[in-house]
N, CA, C and O atoms as a GROMACS GRO file, in nm:
protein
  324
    1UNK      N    1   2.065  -1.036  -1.217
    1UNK     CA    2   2.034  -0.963  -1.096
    1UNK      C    3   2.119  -1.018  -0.982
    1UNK      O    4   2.159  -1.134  -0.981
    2UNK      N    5   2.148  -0.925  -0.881
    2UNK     CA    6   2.238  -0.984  -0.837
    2UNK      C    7   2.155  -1.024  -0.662
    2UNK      O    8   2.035  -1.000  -0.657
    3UNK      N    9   2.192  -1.056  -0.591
    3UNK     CA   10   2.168  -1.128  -0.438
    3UNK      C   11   2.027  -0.976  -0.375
    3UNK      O   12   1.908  -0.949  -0.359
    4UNK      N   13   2.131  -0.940  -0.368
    4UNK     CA   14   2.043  -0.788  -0.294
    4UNK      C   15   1.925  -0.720  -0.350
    4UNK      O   16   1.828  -0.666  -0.298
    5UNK      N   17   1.977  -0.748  -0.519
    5UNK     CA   18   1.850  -0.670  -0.624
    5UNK      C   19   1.755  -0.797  -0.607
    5UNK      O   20   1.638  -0.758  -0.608
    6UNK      N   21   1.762  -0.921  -0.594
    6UNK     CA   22   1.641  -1.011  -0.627
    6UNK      C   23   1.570  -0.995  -0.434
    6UNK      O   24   1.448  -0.994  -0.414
    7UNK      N   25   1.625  -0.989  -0.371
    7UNK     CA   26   1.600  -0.982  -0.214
    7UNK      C   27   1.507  -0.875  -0.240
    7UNK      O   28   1.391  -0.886  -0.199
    8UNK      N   29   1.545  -0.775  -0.300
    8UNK     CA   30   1.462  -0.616  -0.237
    8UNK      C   31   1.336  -0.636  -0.360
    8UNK      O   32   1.240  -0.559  -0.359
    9UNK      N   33   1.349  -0.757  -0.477
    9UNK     CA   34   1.282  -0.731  -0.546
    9UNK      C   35   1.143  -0.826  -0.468
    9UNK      O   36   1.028  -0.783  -0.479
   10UNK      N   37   1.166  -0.930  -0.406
   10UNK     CA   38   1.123  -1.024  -0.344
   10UNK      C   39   1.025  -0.925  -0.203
   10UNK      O   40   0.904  -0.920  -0.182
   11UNK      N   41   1.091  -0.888  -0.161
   11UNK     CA   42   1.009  -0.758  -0.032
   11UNK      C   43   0.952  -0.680  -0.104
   11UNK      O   44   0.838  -0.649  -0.073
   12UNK      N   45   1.006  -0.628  -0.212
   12UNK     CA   46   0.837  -0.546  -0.263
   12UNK      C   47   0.763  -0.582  -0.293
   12UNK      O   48   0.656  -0.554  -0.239
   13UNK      N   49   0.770  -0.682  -0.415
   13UNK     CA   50   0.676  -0.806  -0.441
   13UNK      C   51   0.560  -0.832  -0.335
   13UNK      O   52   0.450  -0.777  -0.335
   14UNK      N   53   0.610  -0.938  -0.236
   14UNK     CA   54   0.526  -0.902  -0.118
   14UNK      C   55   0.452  -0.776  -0.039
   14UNK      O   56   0.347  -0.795   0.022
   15UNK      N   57   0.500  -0.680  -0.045
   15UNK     CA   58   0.455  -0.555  -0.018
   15UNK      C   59   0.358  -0.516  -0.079
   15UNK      O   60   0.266  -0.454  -0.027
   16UNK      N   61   0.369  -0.555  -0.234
   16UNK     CA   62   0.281  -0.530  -0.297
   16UNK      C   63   0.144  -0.560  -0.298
   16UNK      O   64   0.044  -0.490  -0.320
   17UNK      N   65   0.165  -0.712  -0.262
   17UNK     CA   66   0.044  -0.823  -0.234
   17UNK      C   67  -0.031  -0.737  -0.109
   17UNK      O   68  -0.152  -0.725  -0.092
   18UNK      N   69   0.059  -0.692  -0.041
   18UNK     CA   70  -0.021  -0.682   0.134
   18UNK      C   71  -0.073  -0.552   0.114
   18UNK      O   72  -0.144  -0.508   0.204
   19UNK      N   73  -0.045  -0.452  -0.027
   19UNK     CA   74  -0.100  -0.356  -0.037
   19UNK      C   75  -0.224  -0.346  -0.075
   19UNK      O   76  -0.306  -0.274  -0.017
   20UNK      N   77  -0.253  -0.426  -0.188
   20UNK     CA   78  -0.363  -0.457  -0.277
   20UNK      C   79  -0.454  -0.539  -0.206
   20UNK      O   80  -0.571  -0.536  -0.244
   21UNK      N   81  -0.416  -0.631  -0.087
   21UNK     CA   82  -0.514  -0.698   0.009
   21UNK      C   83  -0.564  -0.600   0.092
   21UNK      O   84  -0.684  -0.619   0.113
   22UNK      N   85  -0.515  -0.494   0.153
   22UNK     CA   86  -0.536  -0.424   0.260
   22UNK      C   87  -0.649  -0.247   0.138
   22UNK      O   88  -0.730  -0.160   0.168
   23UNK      N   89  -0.573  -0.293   0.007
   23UNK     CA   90  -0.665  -0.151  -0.032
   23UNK      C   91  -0.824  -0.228  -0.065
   23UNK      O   92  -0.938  -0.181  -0.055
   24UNK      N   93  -0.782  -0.344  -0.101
   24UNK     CA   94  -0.977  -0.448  -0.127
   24UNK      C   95  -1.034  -0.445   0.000
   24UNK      O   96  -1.157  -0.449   0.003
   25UNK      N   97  -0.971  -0.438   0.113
   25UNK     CA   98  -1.016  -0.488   0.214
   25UNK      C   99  -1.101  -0.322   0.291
   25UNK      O  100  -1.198  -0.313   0.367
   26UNK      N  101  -1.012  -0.213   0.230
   26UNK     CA  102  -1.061  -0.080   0.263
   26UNK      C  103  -1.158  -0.065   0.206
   26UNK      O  104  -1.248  -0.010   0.269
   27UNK      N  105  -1.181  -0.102   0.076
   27UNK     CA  106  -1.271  -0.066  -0.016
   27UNK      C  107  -1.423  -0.117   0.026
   27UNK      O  108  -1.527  -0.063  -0.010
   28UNK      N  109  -1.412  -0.222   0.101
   28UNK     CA  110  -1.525  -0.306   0.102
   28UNK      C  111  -1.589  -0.244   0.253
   28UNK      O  112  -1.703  -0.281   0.281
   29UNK      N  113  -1.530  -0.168   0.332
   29UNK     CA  114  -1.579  -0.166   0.465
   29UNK      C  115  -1.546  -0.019   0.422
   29UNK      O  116  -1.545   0.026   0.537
   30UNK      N  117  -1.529   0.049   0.373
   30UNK     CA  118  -1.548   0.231   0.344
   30UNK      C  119  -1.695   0.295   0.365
   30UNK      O  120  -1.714   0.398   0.429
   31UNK      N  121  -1.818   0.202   0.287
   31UNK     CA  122  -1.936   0.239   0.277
   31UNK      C  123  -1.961   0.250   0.418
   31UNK      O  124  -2.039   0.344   0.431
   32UNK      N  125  -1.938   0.211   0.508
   32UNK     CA  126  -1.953   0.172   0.623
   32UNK      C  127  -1.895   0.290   0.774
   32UNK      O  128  -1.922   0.313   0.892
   33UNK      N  129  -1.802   0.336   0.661
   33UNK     CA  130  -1.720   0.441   0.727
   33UNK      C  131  -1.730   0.535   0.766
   33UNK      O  132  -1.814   0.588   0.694
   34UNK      N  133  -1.697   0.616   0.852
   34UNK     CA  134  -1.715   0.786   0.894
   34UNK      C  135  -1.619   0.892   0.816
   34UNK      O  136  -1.505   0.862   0.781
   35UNK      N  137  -1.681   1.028   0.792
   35UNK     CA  138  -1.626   1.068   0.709
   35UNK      C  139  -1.461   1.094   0.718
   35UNK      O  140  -1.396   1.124   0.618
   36UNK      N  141  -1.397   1.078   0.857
   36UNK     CA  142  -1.252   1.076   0.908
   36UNK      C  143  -1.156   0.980   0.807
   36UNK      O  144  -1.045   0.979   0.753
   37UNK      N  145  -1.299   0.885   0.823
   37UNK     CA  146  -1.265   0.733   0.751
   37UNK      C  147  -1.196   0.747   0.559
   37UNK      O  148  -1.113   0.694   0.486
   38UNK      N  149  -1.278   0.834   0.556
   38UNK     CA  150  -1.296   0.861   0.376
   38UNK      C  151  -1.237   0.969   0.368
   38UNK      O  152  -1.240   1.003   0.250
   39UNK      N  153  -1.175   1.055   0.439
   39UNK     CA  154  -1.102   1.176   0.438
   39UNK      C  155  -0.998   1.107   0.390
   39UNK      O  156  -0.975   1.142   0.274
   40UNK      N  157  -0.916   1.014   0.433
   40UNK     CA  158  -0.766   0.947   0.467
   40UNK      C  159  -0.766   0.881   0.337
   40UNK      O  160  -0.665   0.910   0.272
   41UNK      N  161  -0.841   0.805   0.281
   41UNK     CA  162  -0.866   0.712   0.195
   41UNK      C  163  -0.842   0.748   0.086
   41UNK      O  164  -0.761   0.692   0.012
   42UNK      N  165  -0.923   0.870   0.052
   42UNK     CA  166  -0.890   1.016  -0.036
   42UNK      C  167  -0.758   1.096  -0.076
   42UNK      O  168  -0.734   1.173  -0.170
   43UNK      N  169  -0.677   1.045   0.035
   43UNK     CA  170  -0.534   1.097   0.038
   43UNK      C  171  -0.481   0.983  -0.006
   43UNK      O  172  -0.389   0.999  -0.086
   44UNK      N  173  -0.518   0.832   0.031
   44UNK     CA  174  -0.412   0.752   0.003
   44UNK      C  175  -0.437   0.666  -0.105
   44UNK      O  176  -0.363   0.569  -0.120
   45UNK      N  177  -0.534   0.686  -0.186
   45UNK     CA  178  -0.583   0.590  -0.301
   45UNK      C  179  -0.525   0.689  -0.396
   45UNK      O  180  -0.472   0.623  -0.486
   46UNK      N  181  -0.511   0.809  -0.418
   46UNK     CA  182  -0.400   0.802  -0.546
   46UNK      C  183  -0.268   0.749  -0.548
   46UNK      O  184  -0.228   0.697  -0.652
   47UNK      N  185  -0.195   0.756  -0.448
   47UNK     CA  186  -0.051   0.725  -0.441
   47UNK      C  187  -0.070   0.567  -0.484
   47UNK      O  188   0.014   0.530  -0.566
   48UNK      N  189  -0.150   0.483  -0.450
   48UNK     CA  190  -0.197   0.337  -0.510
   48UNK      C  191  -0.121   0.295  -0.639
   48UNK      O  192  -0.025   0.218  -0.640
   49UNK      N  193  -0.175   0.354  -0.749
   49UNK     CA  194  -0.205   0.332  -0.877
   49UNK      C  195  -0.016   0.354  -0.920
   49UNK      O  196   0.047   0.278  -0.994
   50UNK      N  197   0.040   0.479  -0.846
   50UNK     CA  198   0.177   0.560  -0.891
   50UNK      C  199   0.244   0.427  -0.811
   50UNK      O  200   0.333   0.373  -0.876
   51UNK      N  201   0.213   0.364  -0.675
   51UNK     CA  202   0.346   0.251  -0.628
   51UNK      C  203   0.334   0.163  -0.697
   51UNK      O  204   0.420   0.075  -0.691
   52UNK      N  205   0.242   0.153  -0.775
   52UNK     CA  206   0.218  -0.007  -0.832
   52UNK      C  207   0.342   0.004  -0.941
   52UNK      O  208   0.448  -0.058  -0.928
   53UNK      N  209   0.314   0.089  -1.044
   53UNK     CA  210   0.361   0.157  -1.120
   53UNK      C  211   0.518   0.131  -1.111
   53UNK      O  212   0.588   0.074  -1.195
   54UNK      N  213   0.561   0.191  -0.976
   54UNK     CA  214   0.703   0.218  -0.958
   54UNK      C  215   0.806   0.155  -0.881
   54UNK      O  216   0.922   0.183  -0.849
   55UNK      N  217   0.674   0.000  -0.851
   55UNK     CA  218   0.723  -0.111  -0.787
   55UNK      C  219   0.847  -0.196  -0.935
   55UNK      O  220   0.959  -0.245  -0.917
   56UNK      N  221   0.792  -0.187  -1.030
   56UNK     CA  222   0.860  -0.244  -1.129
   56UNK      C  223   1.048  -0.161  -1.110
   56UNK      O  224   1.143  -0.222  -1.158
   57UNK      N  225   1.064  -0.059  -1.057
   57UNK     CA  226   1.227  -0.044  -1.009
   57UNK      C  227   1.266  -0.046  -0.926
   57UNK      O  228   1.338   0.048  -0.892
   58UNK      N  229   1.242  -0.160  -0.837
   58UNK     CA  230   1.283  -0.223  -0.725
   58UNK      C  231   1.428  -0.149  -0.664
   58UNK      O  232   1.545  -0.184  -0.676
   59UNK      N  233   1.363  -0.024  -0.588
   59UNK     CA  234   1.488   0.055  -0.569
   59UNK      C  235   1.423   0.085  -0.440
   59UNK      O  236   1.313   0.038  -0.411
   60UNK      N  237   1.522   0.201  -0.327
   60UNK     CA  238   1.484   0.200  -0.223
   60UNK      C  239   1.342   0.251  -0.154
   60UNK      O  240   1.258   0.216  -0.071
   61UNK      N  241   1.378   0.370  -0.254
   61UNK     CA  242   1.259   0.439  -0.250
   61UNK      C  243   1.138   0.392  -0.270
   61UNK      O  244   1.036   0.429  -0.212
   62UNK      N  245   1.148   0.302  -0.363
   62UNK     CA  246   0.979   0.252  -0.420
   62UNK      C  247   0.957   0.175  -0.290
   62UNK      O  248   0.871   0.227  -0.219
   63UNK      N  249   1.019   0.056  -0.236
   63UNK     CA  250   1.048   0.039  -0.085
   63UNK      C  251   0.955   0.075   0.032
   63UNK      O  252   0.862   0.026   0.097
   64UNK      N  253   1.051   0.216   0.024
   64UNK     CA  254   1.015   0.302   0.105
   64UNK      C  255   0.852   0.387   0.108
   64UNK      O  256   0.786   0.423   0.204
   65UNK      N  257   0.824   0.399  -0.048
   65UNK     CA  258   0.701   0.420  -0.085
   65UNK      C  259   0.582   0.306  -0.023
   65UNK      O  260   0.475   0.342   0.025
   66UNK      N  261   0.616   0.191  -0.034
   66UNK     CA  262   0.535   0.072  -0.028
   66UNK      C  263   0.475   0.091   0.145
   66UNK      O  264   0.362   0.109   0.192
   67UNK      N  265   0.640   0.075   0.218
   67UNK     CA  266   0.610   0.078   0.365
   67UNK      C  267   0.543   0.187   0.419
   67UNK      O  268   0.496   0.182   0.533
   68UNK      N  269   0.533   0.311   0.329
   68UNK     CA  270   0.430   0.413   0.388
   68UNK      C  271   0.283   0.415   0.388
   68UNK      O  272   0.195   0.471   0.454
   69UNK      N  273   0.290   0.314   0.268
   69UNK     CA  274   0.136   0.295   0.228
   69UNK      C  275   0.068   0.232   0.276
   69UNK      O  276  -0.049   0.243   0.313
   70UNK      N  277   0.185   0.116   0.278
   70UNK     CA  278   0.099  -0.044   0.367
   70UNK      C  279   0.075  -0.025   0.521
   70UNK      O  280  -0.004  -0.098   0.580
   71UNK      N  281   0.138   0.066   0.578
   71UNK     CA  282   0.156   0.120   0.731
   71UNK      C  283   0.011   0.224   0.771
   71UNK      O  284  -0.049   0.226   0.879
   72UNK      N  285  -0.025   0.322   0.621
   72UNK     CA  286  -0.132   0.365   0.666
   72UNK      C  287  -0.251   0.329   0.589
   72UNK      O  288  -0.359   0.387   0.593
   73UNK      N  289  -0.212   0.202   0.501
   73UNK     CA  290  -0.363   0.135   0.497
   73UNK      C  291  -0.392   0.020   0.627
   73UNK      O  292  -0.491  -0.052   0.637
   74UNK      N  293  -0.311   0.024   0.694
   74UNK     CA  294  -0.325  -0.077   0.814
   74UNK      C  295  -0.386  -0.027   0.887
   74UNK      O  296  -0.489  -0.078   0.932
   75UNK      N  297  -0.335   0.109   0.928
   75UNK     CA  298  -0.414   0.198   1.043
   75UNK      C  299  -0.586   0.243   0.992
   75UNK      O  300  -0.695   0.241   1.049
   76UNK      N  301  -0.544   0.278   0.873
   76UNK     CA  302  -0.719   0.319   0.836
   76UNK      C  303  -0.798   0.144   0.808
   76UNK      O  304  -0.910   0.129   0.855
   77UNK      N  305  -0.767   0.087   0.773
   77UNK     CA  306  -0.811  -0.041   0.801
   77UNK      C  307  -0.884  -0.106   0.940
   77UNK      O  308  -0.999  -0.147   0.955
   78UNK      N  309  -0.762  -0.098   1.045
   78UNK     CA  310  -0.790  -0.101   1.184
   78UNK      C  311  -0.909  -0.004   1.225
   78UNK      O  312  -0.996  -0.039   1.305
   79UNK      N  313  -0.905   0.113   1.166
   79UNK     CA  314  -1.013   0.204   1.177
   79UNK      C  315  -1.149   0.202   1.178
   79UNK      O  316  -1.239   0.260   1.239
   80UNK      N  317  -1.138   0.116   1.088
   80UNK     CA  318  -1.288   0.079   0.974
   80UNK      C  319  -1.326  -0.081   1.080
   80UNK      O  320  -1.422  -0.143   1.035
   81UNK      N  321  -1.279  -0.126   1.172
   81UNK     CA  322  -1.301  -0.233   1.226
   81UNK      C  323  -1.418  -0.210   1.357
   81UNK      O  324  -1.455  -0.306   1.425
   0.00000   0.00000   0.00000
């Protein structure tokens, strides 16, 4: 692998972690939630299972997949606070 492929493999990696912390962390304060809350959640817990999935080809897109996810499990997170 070369400099750039282990770098981008290294940022998803992490991405990954902050995804799976932030979807436990949704999961646990959902019951708790308004239905705005669980509308969003609904939209973004399938795409979950498919980045995990497609983190293994550390390419831009999957990337790019990650930062969409982790960006709006942050906000619905913040939500649930």
């Amino acid at each position: 692998m070369n400099p750039s492929t282990m770098e981008l493999k290294k940022e998803i990696q992490k991405s990954l972690e902050l995804m799976r912390t932030l979807r436990d962390e949704v999961r646990v304060n959902l019951h708790l939630a308004g239905m705005a809350a669980r509308d969003e959640w609904r939209e973004i817990e399938p795409r979950l299972a498919e980045i995990e999935q497609a983190a293994s080809d550390f390419s831009e897109t999957t990337r790019n997949a990650l930062a969409d996810v982790v960006k709006r499990l942050s906000k619905l997170r913040s939500s649930l606070n």
